[in-house]
C-alpha positions in Angstrom: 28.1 -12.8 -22.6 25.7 -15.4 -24.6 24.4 -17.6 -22.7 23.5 -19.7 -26.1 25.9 -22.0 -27.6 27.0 -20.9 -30.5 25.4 -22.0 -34.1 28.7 -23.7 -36.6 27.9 -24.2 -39.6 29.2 -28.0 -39.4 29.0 -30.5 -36.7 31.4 -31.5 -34.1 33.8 -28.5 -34.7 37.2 -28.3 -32.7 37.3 -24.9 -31.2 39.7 -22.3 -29.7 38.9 -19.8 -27.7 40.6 -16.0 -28.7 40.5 -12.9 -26.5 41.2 -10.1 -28.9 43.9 -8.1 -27.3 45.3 -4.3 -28.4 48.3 -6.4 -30.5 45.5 -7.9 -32.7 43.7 -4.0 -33.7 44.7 -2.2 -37.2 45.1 1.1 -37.5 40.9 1.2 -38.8 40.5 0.2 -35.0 39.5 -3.2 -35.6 41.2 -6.8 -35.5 43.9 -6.9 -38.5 43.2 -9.3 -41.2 46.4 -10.8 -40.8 45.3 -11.7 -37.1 42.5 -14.1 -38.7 44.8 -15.8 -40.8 47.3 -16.3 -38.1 44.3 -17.3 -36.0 43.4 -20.3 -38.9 47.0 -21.8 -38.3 47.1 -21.7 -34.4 43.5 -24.0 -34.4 44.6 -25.8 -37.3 47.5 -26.8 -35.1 45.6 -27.2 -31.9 43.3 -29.7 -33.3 46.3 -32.1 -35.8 47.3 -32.3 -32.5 44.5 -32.8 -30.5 44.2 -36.1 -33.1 47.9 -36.8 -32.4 49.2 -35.4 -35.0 52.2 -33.6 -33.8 54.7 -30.9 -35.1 57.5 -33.6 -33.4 55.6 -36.6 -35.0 55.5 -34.6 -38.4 59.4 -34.5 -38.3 59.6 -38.1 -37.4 57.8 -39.2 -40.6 60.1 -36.3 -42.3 56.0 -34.9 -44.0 54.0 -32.0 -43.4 50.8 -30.7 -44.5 51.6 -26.9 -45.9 49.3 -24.4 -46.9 48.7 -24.5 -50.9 45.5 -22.2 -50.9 43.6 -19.7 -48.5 39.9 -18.8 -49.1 39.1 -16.1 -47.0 35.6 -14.5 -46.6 35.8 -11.4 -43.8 32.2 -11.1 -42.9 32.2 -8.8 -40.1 34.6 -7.0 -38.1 36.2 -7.8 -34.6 36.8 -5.4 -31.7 39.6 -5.2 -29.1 38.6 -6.9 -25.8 36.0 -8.8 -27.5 35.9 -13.0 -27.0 35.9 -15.0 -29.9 36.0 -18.6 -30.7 37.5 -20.1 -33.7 36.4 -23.9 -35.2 37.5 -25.9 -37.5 36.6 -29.1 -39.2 38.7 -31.6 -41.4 36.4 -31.3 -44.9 38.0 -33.8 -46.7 41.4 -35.9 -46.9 42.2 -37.6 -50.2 44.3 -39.7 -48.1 47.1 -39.3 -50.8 48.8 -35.9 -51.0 45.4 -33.3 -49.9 44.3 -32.4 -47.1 41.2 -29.5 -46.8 39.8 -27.5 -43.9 36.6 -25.3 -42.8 37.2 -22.7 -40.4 34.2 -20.1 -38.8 34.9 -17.2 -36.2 32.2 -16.1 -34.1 32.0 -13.2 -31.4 30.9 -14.9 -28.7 28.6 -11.9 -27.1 26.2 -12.4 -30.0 27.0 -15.1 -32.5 28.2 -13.1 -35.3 30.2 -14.6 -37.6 33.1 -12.5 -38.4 34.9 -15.3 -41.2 34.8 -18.2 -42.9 37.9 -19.9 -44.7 38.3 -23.1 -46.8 42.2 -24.2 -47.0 43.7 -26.9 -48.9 47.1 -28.1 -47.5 49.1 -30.6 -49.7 51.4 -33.5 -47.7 55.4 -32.5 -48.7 58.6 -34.3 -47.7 59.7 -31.7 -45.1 63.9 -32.5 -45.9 62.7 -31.5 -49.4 59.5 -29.3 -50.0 58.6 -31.7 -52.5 55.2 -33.2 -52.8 55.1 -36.3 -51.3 52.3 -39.3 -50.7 50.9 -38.7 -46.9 51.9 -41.2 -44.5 49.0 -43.9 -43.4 48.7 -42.1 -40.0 47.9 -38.7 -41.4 45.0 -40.5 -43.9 43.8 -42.4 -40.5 43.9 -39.4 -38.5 42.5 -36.7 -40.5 40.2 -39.2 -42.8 38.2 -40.3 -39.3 37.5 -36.8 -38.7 36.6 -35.6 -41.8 33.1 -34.3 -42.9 33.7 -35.8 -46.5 34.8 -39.5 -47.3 36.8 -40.1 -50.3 37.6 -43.2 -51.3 
């Protein structure tokens, strides 16, 4: 194990820790690439609601912030059995209709990153699919975080 913290490449980064498990391995014999992806949306969702932005509290206000583009840069592989932490960080909110996020993997052994991603979600009325303006509390709650201001 490091006995370093680890270097992101952006301050105060929200971070969730992954132990890669034999589920997660291709058939190359290493992590899948649909594993990182997957892994992009489970700390995505840890930290919306670590701001109190809730899956329940997204139905309530019938909006949701979906997916509209993944980036994805695989930089090095991941192993079975191997920890990894996964941050991410709130780049901008247009406090309007986008919403854009960072996101780095490391191995934790040795500080390697193994990806980088850049998504931008855009707010849609969830009874509809339709784009719709964000609610106040989503442009509060992402827009205090956020390593870009806009406005």
């Amino acid at each position: 194990m490091s006995t370093q913290p680890l270097k992101w490449d952006y301050p105060d980064a929200y971070i969730v820790d992954i132990q890669v498990g034999p589920e997660h391995i291709d058939h190359y014999g290493h992590v899948n690439n649909c594993e990182y992806i997957r892994w992009l949306e489970v700390v995505a969702w840890a930290h919306s609601e670590s701001l109190g932005l809730t899956l329940a509290r997204y139905r309530e206000l019938d909006r949701g912030m979906v997916v509209h583009r993944h980036e994805v840069d695989y930089v090095a592989p991941g192993y079975r059995d191997e920890p990894l932490q996964i941050a991410t960080w709130i780049e901008r909110c247009d406090g309007k209709l986008t919403l854009e996020r960072r996101f780095q993997l490391q191995r934790v052994t040795d500080g390697v990153t193994l990806m980088r991603a850049h998504t931008r979600f855009i707010c849609v009325q969830l009874s509809t699919g339709k784009p719709k303006r964000m609610p106040e509390e989503y442009a509060q709650g992402y827009g205090r975080v956020a390593l870009t201001s806009i406005g």
